[in-house]
C-alpha positions in Angstrom: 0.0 0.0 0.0 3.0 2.9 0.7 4.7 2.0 -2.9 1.7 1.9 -4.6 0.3 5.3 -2.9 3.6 7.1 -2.8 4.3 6.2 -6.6 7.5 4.1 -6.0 7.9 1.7 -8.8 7.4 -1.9 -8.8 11.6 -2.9 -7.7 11.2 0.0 -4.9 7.7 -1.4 -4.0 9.0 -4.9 -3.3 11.9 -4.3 -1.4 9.9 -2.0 0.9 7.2 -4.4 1.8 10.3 -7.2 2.3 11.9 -4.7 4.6 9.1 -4.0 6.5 7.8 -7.6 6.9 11.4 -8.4 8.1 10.9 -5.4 10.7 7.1 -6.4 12.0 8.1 -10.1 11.9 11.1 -9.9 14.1 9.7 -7.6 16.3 6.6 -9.5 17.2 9.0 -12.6 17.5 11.4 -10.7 19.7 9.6 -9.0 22.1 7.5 -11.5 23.4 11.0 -13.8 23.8 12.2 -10.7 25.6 9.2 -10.4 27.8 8.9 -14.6 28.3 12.2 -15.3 29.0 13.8 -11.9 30.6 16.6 -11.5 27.4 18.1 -8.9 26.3 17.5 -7.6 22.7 20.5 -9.2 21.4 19.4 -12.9 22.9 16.1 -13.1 21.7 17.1 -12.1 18.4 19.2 -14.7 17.9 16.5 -17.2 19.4 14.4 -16.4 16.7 15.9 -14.8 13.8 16.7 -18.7 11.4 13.1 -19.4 12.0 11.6 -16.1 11.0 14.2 -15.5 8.4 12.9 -18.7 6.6 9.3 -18.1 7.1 9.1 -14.4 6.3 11.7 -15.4 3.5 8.7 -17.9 1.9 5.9 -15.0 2.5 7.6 -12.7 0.7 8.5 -14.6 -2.1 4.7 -15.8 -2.4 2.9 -12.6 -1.6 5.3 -10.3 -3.9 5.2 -13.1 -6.5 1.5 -13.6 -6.7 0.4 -9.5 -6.4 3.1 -9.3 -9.2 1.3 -12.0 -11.7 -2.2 -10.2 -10.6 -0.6 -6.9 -11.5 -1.7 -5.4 -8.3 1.4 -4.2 -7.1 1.5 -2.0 -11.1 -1.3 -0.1 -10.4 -1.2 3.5 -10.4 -3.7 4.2 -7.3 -5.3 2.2 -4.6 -8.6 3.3 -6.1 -7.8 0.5 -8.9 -9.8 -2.9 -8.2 -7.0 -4.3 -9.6 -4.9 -3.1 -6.3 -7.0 -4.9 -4.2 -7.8 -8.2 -5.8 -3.6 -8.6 -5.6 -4.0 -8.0 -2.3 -7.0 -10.5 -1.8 -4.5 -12.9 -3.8 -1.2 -12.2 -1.8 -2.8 -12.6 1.4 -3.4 -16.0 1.5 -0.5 -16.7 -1.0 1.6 -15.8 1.9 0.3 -17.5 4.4 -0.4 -21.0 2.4 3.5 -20.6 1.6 4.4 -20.2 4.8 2.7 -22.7 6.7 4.4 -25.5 5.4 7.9 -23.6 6.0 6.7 -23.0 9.5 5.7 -26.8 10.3 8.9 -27.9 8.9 10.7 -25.3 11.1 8.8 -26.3 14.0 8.9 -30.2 13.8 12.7 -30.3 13.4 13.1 -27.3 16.6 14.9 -25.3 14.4 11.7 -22.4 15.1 10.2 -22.4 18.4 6.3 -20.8 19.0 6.3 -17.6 21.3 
């Protein structure tokens, strides 16, 4: 939604959604390790950060992916229906790809749930 309604194109778009999923992600992995377990920023990052850097990794990849095949991502305004059916697609793209990332993560203790 900021690339699309600042006008960034499509390359500038991407990497500021990954950025920013990378940010929220961490951040709402960290601070409830922080809060759990009494560790400082540095520990709880490095609990968590292969596990969310693999799962956020396969989000991305499916959400920007799919919203880039819909076209969603290209439109000019976030008045266009086109905006929000790639949304309505990347969504769920992201999570579907995910999951299966996060089982895997979880069933071999490499990702543990907060």
């Amino acid at each position: 939604m900021i690339g699309v309604s600042l006008g960034l194109g499509v390359p500038y778009t991407i990497a500021l959604a990954v950025v920013l999923a990378y940010i929220c992600g961490f951040c709402l992995a960290v601070i409830p390790v922080m809060s759990r377990e009494s560790l400082s920023l540095l520990a709880s990052i490095k609990v968590v950060w292969l596990g969310e850097a693999i799962s956020i990794a396969a989000m991305e990849i499916a959400m920007n992916g799919i919203d880039l095949w819909i076209g969603g991502i290209q439109s000019d305004t976030l008045a266009a229906p086109i905006f929000w059916i790639g949304l309505a697609g990347a969504i769920p793209a992201g999570y579907f790809a995910a999951w299966p990332v996060n089982h895997f993560l979880l069933s071999r203790q490499l990702k543990a749930c907060h």
